[in-house]
Phi, psi and omega in degrees: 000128162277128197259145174212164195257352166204137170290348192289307216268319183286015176284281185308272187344305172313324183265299184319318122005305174274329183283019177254168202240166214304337218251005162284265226319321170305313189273315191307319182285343155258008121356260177295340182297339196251325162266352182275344169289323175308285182330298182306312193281340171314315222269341175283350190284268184333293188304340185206090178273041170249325182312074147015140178291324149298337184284307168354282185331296189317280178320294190300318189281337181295286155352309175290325203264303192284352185063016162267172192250000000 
């Protein structure tokens, strides 16, 4: 189930969401696709600055791929 804190603001998310076409909806979803690997790799970087960039890479591509969060 999705929880939002106002139901108002997920109606607009929805409608804008829909008026965009597919090649919006593409580039918003590889988007995001980019800052949440960005994200990932900040925190894996922060957890173990002892790691080489390749292992970094490894972890962050398991993680991504792999379905852990």
């Amino acid at each position: 189930m999705t929880r939002h804190a106002d139901p108002i603001a997920l109606a607009v998310q929805t409608r804008i969401w829909r008026e965009k076409s597919p090649g919006e909806k593409i580039l918003l979803t590889a988007r995001l696709w980019m800052q949440a690997r960005a994200l990932k790799l900040a925190v894996v970087r922060q957890r173990h600055p002892e790691w080489d960039a390749a292992r970094v890479e490894a972890a962050v591509r398991e993680a991504m791929h792999g379905g852990r969060a």
